[in-house]
N, CA, C and O atoms as CSV, one atom per row, in Angstrom:
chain,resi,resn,atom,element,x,y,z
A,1,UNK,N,N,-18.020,11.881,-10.208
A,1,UNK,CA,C,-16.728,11.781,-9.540
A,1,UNK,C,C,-15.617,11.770,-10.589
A,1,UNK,O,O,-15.739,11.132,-11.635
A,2,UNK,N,N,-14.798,12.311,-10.364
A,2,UNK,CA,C,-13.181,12.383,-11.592
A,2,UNK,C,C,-12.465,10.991,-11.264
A,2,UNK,O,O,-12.978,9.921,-10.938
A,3,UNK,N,N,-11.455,11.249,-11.404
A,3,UNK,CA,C,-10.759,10.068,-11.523
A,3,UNK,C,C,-9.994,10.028,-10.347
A,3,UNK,O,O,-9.747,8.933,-9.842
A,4,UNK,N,N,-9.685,10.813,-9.963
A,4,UNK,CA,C,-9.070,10.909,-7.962
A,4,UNK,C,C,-9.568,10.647,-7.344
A,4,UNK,O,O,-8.978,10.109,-6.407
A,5,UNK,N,N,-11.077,10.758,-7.248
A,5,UNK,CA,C,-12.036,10.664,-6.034
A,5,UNK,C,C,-12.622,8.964,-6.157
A,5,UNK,O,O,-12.941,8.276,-5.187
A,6,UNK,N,N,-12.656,8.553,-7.518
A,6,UNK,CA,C,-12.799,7.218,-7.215
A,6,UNK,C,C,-11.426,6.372,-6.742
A,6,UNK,O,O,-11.468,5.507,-5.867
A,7,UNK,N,N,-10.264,6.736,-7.419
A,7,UNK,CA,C,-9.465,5.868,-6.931
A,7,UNK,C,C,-9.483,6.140,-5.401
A,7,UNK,O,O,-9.447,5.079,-4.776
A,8,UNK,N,N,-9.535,7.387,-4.507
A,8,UNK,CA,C,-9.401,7.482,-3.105
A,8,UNK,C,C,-10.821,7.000,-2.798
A,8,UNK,O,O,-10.997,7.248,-1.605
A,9,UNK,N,N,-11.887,6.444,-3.297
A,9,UNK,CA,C,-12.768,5.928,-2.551
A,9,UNK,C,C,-12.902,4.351,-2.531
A,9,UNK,O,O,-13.597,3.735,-1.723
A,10,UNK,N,N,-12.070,3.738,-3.625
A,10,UNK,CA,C,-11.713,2.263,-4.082
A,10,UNK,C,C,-11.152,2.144,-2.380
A,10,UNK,O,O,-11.577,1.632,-1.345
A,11,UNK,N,N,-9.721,3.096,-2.881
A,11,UNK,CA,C,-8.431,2.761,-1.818
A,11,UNK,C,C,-9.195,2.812,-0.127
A,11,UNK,O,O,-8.813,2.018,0.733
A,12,UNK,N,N,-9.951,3.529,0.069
A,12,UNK,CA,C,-10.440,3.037,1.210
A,12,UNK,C,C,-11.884,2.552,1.560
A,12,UNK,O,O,-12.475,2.749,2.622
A,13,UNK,N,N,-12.241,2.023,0.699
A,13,UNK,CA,C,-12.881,1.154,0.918
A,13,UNK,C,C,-12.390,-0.069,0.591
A,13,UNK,O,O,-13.241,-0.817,0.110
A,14,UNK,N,N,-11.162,-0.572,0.707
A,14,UNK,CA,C,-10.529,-1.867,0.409
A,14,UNK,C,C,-9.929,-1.832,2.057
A,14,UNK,O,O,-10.310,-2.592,2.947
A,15,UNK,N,N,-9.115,-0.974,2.168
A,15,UNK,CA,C,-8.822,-0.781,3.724
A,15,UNK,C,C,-9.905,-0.868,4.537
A,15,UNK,O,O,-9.639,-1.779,5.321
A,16,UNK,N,N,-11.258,-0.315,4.854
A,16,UNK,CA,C,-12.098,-0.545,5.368
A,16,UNK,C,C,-12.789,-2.132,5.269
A,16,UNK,O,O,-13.242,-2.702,6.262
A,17,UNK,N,N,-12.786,-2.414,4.620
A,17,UNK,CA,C,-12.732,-3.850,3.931
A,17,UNK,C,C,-12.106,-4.996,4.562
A,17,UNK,O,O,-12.748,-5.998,4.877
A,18,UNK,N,N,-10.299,-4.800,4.838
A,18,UNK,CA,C,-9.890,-5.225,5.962
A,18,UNK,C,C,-9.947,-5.176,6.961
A,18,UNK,O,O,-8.955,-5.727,7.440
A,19,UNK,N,N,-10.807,-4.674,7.942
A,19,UNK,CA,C,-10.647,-4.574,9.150
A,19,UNK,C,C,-11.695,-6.089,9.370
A,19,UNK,O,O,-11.686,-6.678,10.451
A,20,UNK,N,N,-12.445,-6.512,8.337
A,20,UNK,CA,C,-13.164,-7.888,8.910
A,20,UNK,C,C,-12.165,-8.775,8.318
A,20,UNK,O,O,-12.712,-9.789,7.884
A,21,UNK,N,N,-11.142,-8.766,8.176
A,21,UNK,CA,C,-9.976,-9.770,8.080
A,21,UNK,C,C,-9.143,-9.994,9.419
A,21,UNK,O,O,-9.047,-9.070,10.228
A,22,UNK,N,N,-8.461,-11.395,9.677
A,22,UNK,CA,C,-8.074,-11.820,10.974
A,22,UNK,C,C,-6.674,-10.876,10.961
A,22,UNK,O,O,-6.058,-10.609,9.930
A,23,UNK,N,N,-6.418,-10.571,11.876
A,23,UNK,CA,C,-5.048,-9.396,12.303
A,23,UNK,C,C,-3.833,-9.317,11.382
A,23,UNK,O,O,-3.400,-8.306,10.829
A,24,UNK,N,N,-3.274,-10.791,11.300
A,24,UNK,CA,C,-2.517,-11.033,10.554
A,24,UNK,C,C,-2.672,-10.106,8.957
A,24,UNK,O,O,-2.169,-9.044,8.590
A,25,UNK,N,N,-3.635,-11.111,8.261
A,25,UNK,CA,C,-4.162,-10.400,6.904
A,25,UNK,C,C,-4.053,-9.382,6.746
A,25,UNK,O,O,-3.356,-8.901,5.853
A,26,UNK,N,N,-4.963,-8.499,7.884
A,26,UNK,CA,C,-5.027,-7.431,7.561
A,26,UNK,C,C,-3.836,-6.783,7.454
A,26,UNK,O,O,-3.538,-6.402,6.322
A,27,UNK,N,N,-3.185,-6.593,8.218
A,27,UNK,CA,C,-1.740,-6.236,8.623
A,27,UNK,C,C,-1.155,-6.108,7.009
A,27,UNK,O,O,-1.014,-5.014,6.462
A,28,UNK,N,N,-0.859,-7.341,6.386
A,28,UNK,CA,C,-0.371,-7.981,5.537
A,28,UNK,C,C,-1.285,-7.065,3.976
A,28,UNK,O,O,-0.851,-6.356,3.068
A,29,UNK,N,N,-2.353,-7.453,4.255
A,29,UNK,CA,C,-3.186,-6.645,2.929
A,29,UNK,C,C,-3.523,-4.896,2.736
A,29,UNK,O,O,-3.941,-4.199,1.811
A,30,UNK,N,N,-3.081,-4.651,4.166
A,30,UNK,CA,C,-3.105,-3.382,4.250
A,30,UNK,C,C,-1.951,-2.648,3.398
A,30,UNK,O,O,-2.087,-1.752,2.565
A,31,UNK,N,N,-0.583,-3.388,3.916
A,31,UNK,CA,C,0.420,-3.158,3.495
A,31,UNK,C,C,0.828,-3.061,2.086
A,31,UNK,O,O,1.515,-2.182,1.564
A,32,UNK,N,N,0.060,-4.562,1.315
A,32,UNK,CA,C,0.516,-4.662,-0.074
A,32,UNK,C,C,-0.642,-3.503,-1.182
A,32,UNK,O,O,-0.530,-3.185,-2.366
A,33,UNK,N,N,-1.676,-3.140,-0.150
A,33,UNK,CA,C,-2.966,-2.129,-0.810
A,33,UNK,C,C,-2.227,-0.832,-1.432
A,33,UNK,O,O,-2.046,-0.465,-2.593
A,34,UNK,N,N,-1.761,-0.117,0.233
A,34,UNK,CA,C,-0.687,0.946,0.268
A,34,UNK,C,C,-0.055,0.920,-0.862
A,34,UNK,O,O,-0.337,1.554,-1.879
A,35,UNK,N,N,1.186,-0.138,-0.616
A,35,UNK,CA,C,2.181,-0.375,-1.778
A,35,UNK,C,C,1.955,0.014,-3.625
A,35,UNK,O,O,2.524,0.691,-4.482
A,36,UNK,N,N,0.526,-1.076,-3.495
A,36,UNK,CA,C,-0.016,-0.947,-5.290
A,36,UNK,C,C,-0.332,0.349,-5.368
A,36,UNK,O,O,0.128,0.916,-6.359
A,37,UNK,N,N,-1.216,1.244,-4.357
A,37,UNK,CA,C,-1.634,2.344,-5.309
A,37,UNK,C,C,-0.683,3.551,-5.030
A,37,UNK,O,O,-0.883,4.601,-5.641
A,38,UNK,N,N,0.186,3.465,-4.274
A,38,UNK,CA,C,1.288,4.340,-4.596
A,38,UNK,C,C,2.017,3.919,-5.946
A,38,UNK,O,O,2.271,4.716,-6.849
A,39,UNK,N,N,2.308,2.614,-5.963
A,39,UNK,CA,C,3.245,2.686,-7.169
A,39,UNK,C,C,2.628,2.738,-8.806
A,39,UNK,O,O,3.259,2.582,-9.851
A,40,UNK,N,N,0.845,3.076,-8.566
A,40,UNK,CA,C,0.664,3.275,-9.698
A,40,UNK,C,C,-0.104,4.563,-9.859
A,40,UNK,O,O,-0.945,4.837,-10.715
A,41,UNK,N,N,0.321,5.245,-8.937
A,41,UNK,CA,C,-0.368,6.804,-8.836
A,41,UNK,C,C,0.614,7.575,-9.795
A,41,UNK,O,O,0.819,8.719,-9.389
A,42,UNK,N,N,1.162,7.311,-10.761
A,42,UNK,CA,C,1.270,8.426,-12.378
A,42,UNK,C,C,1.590,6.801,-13.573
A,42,UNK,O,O,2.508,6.640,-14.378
A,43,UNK,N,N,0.284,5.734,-13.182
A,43,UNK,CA,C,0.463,4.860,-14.156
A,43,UNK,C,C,-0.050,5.643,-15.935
A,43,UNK,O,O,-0.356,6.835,-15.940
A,44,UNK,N,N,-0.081,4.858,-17.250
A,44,UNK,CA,C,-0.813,5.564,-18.213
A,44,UNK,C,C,-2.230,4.997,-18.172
A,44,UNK,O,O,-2.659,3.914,-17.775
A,45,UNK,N,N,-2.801,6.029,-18.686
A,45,UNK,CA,C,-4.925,6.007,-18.814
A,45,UNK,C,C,-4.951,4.419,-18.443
A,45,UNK,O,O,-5.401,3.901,-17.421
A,46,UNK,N,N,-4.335,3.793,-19.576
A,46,UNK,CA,C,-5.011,2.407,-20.188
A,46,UNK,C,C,-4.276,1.395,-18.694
A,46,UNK,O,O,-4.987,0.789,-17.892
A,47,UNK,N,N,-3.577,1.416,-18.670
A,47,UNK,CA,C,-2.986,0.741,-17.023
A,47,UNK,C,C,-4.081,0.881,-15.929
A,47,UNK,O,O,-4.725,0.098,-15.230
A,48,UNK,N,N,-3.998,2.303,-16.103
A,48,UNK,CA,C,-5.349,2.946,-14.803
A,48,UNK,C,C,-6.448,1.975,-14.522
A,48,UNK,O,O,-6.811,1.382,-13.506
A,49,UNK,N,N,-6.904,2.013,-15.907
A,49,UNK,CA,C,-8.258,1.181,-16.036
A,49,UNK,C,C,-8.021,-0.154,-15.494
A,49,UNK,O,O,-8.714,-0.659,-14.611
A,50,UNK,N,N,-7.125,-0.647,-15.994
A,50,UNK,CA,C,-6.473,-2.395,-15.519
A,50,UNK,C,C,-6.567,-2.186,-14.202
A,50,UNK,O,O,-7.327,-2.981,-13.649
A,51,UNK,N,N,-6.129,-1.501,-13.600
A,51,UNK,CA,C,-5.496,-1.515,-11.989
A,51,UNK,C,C,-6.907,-1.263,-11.207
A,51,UNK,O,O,-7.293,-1.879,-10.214
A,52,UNK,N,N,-7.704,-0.022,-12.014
A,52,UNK,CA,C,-9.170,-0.178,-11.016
A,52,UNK,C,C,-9.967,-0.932,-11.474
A,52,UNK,O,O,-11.063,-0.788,-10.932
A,53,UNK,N,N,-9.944,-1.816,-12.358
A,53,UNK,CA,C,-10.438,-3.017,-12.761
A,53,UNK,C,C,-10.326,-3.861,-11.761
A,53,UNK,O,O,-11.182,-4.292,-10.989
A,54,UNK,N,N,-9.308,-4.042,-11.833
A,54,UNK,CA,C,-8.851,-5.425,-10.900
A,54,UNK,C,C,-9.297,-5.578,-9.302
A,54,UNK,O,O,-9.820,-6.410,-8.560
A,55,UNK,N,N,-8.601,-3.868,-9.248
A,55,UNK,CA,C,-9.047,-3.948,-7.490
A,55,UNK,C,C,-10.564,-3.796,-7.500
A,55,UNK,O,O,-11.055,-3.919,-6.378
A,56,UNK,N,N,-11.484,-3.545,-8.549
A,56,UNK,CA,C,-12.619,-3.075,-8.005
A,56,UNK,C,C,-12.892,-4.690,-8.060
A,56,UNK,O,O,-13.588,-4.825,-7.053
A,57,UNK,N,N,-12.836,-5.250,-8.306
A,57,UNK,CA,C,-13.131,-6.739,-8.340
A,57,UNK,C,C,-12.280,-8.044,-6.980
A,57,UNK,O,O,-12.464,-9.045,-6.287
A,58,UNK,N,N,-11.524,-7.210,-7.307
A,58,UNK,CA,C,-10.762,-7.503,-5.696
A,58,UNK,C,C,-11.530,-7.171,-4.468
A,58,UNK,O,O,-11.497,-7.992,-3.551
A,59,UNK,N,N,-12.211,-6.086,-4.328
A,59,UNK,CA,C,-13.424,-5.235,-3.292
A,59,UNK,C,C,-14.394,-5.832,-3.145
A,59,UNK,O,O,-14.832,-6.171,-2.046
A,60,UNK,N,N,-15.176,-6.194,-4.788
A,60,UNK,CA,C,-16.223,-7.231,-4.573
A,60,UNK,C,C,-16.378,-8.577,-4.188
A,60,UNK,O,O,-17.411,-9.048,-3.712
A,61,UNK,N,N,-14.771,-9.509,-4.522
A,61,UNK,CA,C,-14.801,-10.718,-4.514
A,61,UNK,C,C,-14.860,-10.502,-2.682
A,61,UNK,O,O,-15.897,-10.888,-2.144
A,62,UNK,N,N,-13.964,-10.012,-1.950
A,62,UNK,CA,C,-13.708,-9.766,-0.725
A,62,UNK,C,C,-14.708,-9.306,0.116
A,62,UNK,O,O,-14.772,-9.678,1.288
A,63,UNK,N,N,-15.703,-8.320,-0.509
A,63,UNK,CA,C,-17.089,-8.579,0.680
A,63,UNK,C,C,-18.013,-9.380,0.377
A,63,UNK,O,O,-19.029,-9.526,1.056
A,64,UNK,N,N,-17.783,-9.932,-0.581
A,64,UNK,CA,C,-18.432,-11.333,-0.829
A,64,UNK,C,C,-18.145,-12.216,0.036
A,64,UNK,O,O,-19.026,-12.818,0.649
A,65,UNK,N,N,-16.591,-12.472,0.256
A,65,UNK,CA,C,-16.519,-13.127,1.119
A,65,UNK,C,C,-16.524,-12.925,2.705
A,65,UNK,O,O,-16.437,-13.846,3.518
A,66,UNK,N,N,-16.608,-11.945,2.924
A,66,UNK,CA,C,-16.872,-11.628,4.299
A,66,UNK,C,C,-18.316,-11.493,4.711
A,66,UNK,O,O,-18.769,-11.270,5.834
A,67,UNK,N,N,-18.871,-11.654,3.695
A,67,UNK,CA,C,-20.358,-11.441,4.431
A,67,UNK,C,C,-20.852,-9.855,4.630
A,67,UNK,O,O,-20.175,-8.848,4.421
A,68,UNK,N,N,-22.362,-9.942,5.140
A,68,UNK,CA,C,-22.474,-8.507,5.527
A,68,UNK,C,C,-22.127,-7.820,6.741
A,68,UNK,O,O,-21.932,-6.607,6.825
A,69,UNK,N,N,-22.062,-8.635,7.655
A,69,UNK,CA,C,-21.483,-8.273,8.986
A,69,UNK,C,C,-19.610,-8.178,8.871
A,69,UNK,O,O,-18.938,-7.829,9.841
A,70,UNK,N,N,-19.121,-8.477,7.800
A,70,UNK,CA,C,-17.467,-8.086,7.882
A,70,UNK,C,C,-16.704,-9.430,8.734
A,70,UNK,O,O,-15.561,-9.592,9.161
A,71,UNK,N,N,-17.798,-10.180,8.741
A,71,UNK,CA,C,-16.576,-11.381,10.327
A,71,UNK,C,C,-16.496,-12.571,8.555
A,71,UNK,O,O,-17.269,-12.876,7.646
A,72,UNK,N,N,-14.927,-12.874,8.989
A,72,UNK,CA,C,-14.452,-13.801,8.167
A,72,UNK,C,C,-15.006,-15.058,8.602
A,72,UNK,O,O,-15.515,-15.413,9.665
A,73,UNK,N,N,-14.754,-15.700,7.397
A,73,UNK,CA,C,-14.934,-17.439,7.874
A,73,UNK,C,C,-13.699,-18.004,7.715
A,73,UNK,O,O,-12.729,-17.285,7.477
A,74,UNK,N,N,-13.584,-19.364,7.827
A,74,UNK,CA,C,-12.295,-19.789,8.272
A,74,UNK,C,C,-11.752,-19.411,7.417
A,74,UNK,O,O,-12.197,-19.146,6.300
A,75,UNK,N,N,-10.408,-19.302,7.915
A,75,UNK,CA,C,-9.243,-18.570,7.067
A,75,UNK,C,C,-9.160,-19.439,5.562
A,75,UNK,O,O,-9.402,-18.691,4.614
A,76,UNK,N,N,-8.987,-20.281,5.327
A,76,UNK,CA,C,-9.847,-21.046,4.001
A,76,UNK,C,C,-10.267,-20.777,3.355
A,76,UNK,O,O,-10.140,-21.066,2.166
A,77,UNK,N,N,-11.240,-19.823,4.064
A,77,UNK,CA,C,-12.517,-19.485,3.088
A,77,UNK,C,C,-12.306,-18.162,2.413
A,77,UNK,O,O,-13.084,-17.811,1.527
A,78,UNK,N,N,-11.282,-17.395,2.786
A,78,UNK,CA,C,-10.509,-16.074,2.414
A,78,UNK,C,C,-10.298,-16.278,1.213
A,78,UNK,O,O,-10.707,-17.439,1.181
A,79,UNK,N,N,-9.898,-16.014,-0.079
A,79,UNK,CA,C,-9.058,-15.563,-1.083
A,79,UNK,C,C,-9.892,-16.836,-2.533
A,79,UNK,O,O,-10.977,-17.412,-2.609
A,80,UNK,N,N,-8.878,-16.784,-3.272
A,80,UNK,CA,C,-9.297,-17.342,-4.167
A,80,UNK,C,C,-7.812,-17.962,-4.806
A,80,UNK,O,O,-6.721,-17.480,-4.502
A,81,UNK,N,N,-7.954,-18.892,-5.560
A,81,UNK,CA,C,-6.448,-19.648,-5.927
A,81,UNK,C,C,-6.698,-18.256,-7.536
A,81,UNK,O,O,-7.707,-17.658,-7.914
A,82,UNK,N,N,-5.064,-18.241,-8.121
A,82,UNK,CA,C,-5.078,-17.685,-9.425
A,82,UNK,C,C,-5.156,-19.231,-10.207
A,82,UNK,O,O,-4.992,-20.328,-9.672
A,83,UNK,N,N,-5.472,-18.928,-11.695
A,83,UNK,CA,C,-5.670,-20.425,-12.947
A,83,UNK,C,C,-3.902,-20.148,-13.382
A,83,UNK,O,O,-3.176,-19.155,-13.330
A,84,UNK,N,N,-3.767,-21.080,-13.665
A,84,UNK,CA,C,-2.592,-21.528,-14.727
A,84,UNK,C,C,-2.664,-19.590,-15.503
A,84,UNK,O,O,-2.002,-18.609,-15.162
A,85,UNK,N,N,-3.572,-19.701,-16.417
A,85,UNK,CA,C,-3.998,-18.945,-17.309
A,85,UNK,C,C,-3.554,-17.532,-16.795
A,85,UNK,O,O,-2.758,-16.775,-17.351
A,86,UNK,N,N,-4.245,-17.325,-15.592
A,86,UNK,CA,C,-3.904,-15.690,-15.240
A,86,UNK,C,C,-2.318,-16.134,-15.054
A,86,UNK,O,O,-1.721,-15.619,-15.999
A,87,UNK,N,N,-1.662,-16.659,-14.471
A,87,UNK,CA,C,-0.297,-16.318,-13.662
A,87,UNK,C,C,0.753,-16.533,-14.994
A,87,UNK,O,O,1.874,-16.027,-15.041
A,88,UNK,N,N,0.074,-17.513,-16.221
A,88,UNK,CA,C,0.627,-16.825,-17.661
A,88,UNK,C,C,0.695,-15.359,-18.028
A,88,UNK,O,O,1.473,-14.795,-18.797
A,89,UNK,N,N,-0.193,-14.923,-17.379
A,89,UNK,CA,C,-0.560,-13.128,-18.025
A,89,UNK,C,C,0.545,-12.561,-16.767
A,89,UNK,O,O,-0.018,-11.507,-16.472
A,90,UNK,N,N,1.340,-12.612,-16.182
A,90,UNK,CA,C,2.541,-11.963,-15.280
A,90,UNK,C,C,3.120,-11.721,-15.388
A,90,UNK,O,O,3.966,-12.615,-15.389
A,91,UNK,N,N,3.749,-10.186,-15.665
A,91,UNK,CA,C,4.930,-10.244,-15.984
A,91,UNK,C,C,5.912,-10.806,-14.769
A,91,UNK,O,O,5.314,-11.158,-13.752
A,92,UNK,N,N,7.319,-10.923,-14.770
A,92,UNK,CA,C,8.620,-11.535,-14.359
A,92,UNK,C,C,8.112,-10.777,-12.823
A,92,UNK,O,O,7.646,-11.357,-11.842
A,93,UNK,N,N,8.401,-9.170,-13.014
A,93,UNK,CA,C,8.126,-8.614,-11.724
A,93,UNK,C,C,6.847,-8.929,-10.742
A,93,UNK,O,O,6.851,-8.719,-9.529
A,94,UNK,N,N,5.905,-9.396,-11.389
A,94,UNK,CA,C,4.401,-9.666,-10.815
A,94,UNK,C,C,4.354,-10.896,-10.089
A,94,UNK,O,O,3.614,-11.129,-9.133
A,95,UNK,N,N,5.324,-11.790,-10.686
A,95,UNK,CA,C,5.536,-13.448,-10.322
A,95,UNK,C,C,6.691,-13.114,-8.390
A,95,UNK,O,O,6.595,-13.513,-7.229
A,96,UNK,N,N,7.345,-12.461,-8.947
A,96,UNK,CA,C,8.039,-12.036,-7.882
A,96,UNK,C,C,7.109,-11.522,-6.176
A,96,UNK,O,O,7.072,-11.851,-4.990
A,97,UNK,N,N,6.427,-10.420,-7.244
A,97,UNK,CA,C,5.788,-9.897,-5.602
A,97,UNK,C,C,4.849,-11.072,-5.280
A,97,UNK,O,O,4.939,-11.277,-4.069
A,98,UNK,N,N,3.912,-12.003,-5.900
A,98,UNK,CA,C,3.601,-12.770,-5.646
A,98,UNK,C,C,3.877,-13.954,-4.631
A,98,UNK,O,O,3.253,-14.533,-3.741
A,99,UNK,N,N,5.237,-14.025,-5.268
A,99,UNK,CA,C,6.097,-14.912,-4.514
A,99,UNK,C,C,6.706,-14.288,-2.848
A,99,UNK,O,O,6.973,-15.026,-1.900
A,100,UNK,N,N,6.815,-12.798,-2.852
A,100,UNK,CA,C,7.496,-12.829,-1.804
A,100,UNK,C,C,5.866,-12.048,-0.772
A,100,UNK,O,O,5.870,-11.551,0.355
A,101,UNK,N,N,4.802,-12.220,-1.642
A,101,UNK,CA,C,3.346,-12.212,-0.567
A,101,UNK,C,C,3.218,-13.516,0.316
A,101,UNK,O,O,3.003,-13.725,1.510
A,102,UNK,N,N,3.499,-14.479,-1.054
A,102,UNK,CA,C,3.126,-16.015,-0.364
A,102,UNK,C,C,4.170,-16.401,0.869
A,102,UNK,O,O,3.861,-17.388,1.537
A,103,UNK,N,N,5.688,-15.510,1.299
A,103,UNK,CA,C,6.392,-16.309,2.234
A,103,UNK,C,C,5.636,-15.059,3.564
A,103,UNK,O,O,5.064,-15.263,4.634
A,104,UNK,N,N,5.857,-14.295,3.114
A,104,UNK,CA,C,5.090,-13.144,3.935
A,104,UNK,C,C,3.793,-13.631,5.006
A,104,UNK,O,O,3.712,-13.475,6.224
A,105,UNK,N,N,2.735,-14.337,3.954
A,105,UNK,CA,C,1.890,-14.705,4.440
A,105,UNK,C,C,1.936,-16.005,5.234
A,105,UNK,O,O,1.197,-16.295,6.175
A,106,UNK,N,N,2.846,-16.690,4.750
A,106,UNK,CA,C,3.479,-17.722,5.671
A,106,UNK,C,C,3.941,-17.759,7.061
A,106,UNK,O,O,3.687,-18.565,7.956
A,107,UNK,N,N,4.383,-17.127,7.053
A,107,UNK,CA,C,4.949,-16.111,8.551
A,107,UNK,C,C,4.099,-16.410,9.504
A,107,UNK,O,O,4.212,-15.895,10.616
């Protein structure tokens, strides 16, 4: 596979991914999925790698947590907290979208 065909098979299989998330979420994770890989569809090589790094680990942590049947457990049991440590590694802009996921998700 080149390098298109995995990122379009990441990108929906993360979307597919959500549909065993409760309405809300999904809604919500669908949206911010969209968002990232448009805005890094002409990132450089070495970014690339970071970005399908991350989400491919984002994919795994997430059907991990859904199980094999896709049905969530309590909403609780969804996500993972970030350490001190990673949210040091953010840039200014990263702290931001962060911040305006968390009122989002509040909602």
């Amino acid at each position: 596979m080149n390098h298109v065909q995995k990122v379009r098979v990441l990108y929906k299989t993360i979307l597919r991914m959500h549909r065993g998330l409760p309405v809300a979420l999904q809604e919500l994770g669908n949206n911010y999925v969209k968002e990232e890989f448009k805005r890094h569809k002409n990132c450089s090589p070495m970014e690339s790698q970071k970005f399908m790094s991350e989400w491919a680990g984002y994919a795994i942590n997430l059907a991990e947590q859904l199980g094999l049947r896709g049905k969530p457990g309590p909403i609780g049991m969804i996500g993972e907290d970030l350490t001190e440590n990673q949210l040091n590694h953010f840039r200014d802009e990263q702290i931001a979208q962060l911040y305006e996921l968390l009122q989002e998700a509040k909602r």
